[in-house]
KEVEX-758791 format. One line per field, with one value per residue: residue number from 1; residue in one letter; x negated, y, z negated of N, C-alpha, C in turn. Coordinates in Angstrom, 1 decimal, m for minus. Each point is the difference from the previous one (the first is absolute). Example, Ala and Ser with C-alpha at 12.3 -4.5 7.8 and 13.67 -1.06 7.14 Angstrom:
REM KEVEX-758791
k = c(1 | 2);
r = c(a | s);
n.px = c(m13.2 | 0.4);
n.py = c(m5.7 | 1.1);
n.pz = c(m7.8 | 0.7);
ca.px = c(0.9 | m0.9);
ca.py = c(1.2 | 1.1);
ca.pz = c(0.0 | 0.0);
c.px = c(m0.9 | 0.8);
c.py = c(1.2 | 1.1);
c.pz = c(0.0 | m0.8);
//
This chain:
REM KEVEX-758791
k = c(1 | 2 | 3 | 4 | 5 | 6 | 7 | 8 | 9 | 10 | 11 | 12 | 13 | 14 | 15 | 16 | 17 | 18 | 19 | 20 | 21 | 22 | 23 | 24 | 25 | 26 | 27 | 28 | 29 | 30 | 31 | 32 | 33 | 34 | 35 | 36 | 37 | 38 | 39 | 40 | 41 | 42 | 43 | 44 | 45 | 46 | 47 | 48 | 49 | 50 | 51 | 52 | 53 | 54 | 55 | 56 | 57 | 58 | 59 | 60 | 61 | 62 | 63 | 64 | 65 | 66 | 67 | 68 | 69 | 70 | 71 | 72 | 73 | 74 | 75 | 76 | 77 | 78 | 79 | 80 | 81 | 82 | 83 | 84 | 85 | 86 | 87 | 88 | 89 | 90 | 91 | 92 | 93 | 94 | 95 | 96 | 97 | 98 | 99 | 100 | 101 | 102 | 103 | 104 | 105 | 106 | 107 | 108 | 109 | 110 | 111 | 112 | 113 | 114 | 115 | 116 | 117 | 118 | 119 | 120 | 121 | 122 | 123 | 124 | 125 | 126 | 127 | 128 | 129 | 130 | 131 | 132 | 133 | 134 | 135 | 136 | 137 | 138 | 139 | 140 | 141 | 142 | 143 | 144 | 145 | 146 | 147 | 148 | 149 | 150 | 151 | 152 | 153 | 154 | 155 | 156 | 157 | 158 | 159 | 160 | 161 | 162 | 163 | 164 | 165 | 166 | 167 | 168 | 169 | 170 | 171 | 172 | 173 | 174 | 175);
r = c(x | x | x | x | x | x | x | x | x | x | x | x | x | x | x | x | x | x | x | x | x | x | x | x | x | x | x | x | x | x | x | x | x | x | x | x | x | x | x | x | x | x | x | x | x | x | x | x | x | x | x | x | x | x | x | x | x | x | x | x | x | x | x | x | x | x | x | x | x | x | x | x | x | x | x | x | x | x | x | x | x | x | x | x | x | x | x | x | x | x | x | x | x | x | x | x | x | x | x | x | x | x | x | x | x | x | x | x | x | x | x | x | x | x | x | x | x | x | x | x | x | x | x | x | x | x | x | x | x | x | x | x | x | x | x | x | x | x | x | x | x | x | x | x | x | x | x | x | x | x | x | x | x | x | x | x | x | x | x | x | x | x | x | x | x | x | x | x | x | x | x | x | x | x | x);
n.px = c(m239.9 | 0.1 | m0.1 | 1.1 | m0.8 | m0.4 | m0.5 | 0.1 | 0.2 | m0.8 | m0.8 | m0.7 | m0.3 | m0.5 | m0.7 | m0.2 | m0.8 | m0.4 | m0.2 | m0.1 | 1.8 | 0.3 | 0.3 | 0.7 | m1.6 | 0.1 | m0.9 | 0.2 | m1.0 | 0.1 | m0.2 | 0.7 | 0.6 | m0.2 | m1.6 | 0.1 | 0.0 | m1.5 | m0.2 | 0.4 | m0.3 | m1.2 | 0.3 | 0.5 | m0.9 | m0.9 | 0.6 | m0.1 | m1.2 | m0.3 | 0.3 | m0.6 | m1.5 | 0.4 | m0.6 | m0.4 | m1.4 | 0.3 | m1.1 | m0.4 | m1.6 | m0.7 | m1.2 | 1.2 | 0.0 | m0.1 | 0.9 | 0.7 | 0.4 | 0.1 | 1.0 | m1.4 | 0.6 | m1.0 | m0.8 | m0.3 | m1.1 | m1.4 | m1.0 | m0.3 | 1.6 | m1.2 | m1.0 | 1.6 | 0.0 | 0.4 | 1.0 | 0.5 | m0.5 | 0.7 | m0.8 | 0.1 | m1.2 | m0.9 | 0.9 | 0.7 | m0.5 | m0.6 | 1.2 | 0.4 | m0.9 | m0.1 | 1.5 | 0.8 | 0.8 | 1.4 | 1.0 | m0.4 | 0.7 | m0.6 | 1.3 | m0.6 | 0.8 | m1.2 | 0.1 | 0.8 | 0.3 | 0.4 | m0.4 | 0.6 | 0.2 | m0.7 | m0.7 | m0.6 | 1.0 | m0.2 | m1.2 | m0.3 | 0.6 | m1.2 | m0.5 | 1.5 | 0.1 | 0.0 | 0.8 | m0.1 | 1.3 | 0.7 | 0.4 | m1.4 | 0.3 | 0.0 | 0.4 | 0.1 | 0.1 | 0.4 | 0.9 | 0.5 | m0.1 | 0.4 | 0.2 | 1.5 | m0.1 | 1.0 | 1.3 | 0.6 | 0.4 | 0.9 | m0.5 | 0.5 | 0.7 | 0.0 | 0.1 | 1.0 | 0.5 | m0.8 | 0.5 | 1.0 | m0.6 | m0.4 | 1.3 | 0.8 | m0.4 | m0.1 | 1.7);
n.py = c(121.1 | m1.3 | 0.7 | 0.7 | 1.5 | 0.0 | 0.9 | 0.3 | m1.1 | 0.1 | 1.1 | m0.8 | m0.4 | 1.3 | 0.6 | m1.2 | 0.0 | 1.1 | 0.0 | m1.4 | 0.3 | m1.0 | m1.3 | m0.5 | m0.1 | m0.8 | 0.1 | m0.9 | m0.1 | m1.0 | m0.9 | 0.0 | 0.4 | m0.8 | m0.4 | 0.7 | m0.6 | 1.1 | m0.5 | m1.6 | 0.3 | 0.4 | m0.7 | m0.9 | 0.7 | 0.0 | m1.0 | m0.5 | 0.2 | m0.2 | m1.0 | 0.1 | 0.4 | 0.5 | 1.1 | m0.5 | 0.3 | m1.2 | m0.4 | m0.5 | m0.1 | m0.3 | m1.1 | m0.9 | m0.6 | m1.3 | 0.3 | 0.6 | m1.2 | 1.1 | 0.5 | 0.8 | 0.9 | m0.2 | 1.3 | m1.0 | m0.4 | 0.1 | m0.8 | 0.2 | m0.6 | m0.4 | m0.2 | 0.4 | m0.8 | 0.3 | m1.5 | m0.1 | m0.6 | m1.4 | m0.7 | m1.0 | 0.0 | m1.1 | m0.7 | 0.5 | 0.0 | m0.9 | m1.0 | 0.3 | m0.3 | m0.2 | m0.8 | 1.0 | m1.1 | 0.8 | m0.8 | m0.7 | m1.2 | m1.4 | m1.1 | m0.3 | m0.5 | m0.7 | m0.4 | m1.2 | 0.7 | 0.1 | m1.6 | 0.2 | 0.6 | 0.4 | m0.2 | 0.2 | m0.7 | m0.8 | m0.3 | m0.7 | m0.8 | m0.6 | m0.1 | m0.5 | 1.2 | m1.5 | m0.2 | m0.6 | m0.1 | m1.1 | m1.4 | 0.4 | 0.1 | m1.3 | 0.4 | 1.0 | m0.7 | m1.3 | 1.1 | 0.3 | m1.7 | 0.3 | 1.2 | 0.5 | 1.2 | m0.9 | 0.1 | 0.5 | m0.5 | m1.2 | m0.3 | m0.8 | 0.8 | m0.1 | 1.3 | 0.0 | m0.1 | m0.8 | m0.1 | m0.1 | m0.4 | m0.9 | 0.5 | 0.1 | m0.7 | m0.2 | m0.3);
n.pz = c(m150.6 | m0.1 | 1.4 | m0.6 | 0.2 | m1.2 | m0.6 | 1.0 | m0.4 | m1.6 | 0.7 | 1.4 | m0.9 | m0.8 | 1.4 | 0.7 | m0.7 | 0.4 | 1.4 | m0.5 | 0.2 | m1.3 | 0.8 | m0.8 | 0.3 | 0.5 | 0.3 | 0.4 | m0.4 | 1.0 | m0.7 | m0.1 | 0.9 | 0.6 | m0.9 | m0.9 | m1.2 | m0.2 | 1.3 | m0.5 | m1.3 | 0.5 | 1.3 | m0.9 | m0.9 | 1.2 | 0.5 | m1.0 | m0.2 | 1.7 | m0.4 | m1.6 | 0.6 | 1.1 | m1.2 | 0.1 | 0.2 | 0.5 | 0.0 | 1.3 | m0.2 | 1.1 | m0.6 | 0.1 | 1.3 | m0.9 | 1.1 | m0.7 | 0.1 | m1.3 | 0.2 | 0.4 | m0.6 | 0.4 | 0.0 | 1.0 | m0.7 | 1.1 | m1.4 | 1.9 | m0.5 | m0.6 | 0.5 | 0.5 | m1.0 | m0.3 | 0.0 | m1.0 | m0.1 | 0.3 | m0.6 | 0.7 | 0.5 | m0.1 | 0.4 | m0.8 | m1.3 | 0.4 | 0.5 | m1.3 | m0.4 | 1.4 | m0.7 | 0.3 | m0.5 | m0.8 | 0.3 | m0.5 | 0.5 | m1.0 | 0.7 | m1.1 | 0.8 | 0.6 | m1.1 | 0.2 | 1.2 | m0.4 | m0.5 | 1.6 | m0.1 | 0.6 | m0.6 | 0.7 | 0.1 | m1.2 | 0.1 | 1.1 | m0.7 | m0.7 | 1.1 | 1.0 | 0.5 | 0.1 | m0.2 | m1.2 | 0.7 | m1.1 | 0.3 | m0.5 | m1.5 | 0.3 | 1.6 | m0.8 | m0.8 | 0.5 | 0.3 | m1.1 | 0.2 | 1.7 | m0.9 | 0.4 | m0.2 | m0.6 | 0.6 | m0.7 | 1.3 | m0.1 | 0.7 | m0.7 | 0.8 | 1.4 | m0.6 | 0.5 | m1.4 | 0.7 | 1.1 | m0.7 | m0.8 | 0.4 | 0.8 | m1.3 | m0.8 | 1.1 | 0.6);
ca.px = c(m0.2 | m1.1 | m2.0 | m0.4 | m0.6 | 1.0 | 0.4 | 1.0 | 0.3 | 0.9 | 0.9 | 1.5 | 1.2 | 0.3 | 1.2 | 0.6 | 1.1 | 0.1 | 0.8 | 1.4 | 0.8 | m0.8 | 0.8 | m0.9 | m0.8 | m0.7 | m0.8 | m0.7 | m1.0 | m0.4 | m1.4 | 1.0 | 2.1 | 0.6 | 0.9 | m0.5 | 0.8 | 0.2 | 0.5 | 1.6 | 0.7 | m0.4 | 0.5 | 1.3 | 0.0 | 0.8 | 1.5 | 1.1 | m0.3 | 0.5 | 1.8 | 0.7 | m0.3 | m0.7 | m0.8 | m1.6 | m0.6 | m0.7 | m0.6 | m0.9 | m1.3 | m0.3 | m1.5 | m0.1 | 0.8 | 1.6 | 1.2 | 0.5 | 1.2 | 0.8 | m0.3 | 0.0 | 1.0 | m1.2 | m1.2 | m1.8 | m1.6 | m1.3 | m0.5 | m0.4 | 0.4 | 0.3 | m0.7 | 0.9 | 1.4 | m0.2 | 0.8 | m0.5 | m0.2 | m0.4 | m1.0 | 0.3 | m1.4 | m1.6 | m0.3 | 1.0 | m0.8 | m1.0 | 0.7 | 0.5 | m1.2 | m0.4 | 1.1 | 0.4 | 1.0 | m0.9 | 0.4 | m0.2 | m0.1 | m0.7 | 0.7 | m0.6 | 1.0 | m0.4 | m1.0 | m0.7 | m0.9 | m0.4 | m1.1 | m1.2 | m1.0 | m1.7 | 0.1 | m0.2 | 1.3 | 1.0 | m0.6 | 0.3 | 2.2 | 0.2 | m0.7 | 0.2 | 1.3 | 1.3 | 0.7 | m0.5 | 1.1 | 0.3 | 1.4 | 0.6 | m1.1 | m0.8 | m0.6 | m1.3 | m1.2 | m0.7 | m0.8 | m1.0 | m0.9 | m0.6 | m1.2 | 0.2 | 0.6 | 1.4 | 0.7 | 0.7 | 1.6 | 0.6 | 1.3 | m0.2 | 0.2 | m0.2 | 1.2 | 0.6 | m1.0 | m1.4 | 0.0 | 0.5 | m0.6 | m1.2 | 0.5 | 0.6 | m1.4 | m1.0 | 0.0);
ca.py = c(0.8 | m1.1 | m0.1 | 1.6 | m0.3 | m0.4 | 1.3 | 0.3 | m0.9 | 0.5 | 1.2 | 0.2 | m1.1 | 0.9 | 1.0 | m1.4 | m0.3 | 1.3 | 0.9 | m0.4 | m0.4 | m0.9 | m0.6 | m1.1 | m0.9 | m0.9 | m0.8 | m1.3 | m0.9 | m1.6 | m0.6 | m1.2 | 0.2 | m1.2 | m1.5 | 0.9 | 0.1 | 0.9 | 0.9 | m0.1 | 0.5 | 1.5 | 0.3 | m0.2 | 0.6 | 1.4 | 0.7 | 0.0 | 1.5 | 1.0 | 0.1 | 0.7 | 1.1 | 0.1 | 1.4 | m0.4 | m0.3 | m1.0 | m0.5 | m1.3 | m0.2 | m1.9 | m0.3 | m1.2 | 0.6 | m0.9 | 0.4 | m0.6 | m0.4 | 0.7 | 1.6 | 1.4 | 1.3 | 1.4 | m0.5 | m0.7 | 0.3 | m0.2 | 0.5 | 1.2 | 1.9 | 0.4 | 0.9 | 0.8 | m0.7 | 1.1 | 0.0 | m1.0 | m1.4 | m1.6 | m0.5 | m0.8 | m0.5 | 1.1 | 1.1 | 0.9 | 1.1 | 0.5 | 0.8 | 1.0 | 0.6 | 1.1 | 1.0 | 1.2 | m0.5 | 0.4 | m1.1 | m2.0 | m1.0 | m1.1 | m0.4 | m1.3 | m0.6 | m1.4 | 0.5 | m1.0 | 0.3 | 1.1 | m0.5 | m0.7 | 1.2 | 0.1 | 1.0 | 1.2 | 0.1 | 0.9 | 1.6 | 1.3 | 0.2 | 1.2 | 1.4 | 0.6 | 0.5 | m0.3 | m0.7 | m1.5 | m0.9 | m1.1 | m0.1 | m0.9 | 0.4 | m1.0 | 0.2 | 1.3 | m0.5 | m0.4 | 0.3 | 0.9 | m0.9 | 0.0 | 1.1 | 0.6 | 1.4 | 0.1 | 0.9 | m0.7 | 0.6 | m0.6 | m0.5 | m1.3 | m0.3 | 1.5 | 0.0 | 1.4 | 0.9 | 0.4 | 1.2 | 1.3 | 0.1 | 1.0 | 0.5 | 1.1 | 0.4 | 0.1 | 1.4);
ca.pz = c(m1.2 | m0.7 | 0.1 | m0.7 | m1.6 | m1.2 | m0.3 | 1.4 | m0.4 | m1.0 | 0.4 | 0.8 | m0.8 | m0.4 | 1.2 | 0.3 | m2.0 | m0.9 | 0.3 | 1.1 | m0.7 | 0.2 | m0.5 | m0.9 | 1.1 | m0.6 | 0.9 | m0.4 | 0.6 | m0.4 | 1.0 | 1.1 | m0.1 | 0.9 | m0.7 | m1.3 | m1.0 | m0.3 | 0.7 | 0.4 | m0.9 | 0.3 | 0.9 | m0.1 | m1.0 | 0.1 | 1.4 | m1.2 | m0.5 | 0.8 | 0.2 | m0.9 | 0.0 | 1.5 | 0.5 | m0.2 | 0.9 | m0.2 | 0.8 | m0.1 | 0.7 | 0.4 | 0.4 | 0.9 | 1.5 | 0.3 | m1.0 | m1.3 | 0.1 | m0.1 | 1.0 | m0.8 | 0.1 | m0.2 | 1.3 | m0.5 | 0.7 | m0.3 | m0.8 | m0.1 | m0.4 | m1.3 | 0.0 | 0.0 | m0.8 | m1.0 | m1.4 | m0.8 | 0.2 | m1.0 | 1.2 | m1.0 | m0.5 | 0.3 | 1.9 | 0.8 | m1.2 | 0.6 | 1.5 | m0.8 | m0.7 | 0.2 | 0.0 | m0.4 | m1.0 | m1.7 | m1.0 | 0.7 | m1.2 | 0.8 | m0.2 | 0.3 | 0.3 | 0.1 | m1.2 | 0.5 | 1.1 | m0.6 | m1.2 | 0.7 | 0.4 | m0.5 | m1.4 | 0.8 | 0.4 | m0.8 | m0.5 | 0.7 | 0.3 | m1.3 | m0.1 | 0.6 | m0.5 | m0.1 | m1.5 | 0.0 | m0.6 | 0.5 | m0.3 | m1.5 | m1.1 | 0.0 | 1.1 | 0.1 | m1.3 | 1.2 | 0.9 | m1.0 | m0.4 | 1.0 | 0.4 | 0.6 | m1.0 | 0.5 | m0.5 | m1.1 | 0.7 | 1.3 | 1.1 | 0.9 | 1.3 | 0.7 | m0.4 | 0.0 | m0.7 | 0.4 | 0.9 | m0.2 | m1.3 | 0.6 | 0.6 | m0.5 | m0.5 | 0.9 | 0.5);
c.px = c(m1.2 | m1.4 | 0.2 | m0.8 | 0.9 | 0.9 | 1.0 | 0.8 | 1.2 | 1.1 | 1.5 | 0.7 | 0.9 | 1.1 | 1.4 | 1.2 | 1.0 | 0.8 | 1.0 | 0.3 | 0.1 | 1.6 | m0.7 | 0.0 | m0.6 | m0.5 | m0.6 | m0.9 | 0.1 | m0.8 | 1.2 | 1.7 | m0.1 | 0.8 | m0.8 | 1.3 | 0.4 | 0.6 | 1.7 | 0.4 | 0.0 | 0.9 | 1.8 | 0.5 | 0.1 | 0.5 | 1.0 | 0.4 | 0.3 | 1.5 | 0.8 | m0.8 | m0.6 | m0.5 | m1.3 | m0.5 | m1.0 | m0.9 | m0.9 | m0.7 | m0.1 | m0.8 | 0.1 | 0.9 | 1.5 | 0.8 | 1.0 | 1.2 | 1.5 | m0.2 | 0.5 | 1.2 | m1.1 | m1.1 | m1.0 | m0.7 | m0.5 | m0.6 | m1.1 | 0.4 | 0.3 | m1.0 | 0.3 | 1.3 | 0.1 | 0.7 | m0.5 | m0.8 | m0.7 | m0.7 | 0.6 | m1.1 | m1.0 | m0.6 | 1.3 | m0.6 | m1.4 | 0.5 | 0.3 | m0.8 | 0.0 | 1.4 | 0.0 | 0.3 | m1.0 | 0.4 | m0.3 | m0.4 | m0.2 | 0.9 | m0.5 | 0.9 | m0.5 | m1.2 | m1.7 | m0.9 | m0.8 | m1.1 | m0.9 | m0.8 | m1.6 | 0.1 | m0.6 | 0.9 | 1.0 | m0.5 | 0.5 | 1.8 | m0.1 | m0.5 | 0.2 | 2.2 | 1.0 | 0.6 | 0.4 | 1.2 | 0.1 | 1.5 | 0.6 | m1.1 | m0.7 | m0.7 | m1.1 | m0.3 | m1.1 | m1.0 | m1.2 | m1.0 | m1.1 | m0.5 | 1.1 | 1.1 | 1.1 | 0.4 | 1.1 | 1.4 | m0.1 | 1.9 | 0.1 | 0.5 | 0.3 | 2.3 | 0.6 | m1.0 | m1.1 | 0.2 | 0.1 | m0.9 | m1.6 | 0.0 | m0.1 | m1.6 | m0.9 | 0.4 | 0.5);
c.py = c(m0.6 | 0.9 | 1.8 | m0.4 | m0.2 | 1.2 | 0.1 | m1.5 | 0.7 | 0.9 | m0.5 | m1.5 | 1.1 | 0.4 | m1.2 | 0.3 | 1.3 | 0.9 | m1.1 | m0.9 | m1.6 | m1.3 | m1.2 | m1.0 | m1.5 | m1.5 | m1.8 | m0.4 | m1.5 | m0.2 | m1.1 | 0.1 | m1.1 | m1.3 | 0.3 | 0.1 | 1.5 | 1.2 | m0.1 | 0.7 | 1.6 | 0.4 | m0.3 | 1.0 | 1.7 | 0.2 | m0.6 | 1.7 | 0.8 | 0.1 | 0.8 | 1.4 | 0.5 | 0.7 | m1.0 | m0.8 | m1.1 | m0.5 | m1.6 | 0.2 | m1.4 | 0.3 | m1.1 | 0.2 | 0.1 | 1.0 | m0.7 | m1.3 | 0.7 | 1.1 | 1.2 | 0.5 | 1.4 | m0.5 | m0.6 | 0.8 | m0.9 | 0.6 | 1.2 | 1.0 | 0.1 | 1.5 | 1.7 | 0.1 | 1.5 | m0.3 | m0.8 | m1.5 | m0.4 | m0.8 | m1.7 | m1.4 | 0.4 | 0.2 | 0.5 | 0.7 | 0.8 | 1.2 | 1.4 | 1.3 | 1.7 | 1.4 | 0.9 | 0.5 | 0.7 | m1.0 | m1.2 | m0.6 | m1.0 | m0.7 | m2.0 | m1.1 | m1.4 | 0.3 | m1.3 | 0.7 | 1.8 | m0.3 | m0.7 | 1.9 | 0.0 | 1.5 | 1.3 | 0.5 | 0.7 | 1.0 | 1.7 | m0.2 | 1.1 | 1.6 | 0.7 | 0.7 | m0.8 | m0.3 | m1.3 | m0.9 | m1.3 | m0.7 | m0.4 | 0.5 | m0.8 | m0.3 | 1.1 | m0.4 | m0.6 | 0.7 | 1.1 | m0.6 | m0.3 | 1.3 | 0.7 | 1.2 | m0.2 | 1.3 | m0.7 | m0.1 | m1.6 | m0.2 | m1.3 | m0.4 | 1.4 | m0.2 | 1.8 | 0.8 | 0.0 | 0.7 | 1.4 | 0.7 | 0.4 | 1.0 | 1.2 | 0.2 | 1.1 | 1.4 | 1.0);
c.pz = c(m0.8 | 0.3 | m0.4 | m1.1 | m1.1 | 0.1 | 1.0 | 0.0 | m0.7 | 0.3 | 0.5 | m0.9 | m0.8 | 0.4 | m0.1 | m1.3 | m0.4 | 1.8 | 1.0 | m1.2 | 0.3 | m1.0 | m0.6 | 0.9 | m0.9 | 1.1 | m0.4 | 0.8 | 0.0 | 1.3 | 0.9 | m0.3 | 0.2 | m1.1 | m1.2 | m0.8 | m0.2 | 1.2 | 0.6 | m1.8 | 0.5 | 0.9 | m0.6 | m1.1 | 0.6 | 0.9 | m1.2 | m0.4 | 0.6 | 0.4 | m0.9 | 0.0 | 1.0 | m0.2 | m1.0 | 1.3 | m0.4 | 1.3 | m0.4 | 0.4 | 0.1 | 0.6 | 1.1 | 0.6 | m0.2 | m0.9 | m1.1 | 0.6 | m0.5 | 0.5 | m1.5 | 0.2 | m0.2 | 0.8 | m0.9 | 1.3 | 0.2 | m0.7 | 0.3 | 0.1 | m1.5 | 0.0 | 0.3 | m0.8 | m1.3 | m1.3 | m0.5 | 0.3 | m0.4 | 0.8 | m1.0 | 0.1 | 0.0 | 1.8 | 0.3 | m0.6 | 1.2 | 1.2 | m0.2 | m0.3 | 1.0 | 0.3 | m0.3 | m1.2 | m1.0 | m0.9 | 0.5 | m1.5 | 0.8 | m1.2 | m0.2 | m0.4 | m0.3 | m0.7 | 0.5 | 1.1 | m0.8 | m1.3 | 1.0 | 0.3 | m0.8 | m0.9 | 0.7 | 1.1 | m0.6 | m0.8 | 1.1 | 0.3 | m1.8 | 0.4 | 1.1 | m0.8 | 0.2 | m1.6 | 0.6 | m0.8 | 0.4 | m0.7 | m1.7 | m0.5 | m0.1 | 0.9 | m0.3 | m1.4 | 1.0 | 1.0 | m0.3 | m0.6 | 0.5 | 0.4 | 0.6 | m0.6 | 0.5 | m1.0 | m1.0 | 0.2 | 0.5 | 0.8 | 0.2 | 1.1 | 0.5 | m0.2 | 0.1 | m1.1 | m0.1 | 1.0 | m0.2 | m1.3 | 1.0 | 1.0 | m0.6 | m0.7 | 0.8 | 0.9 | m0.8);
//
């Protein structure tokens, strides 16, 4: 879908949103399941979730081979199937951010979890994470003063940890 022109792009995201009935999707990007703080909370946080609400659809995109030491209760990917992913999603640095970029997705947010690897980016970096459609969240008001220091349009929302009501709150936002 990535090499349609825009316009036919747009269209069939349209068709995609408006004639198939559609359950609250919510997708993660990480750059690594395997030994990532952020991908054993992500991964333990929603087969929590999936046990008290099976009708949401959660997914994992993974940029690196290794699979997670915890085992999902929902499907992961290779992150080249984000490029067909239609729900929501969270990219949660600046290369899942990049991996992300050419989705389907009418909603995505850039989830900046390690604020640290995120003040190493080059200012023309973060010029184009401002000027591309994602929204721009992180875990603490004080984590996006920061990061707003550093040049980048956060949004005025955090989570400090990937947690049921984040899931379900961008979830419900979105579809």
């Amino acid at each position: 879908m990535s090499k349609l022109p825009i316009a036919a792009q747009e269209a069939a995201k349209k068709t995609i949103f408006s004639d198939f009935p559609q359950v609250p999707k919510l997708g993660f990007v990480l750059h690594n399941l395997f030994t990532s703080e952020i991908a054993a909370k992500t991964i333990l946080t929603s087969n929590l979730l999936l046990e008290e609400n099976p009708y949401v659809d959660i997914s994992l995109f993974y940029m690196d081979k290794r699979l997670p030491i915890i085992t999902p209760k929902f499907a992961i990917y290779s992150s080249n199937e984000i490029n067909v992913y239609s729900g929501t999603l969270v990219a949660t640095d600046i290369t899942s951010w990049q991996a992300s970029l050419n989705s389907p997705s009418l909603s995505k947010y850039l989830y900046l979890y390690d604020v640290n690897m995120a003040a190493m980016a080059p200012k023309d970096l973060i010029k184009k994470v401002n000027d591309s459609n994602f929204k721009i969240i992180s875990r603490t008001p004080k984590h996006i003063d920061y990061l707003k220091k550093l040049g980048y349009n956060m949004e005025n929302r955090s989570f400090f940890d990937i947690s049921k009501e984040m899931i379900m709150g961008l979830m419900n936002e979105s579809n």
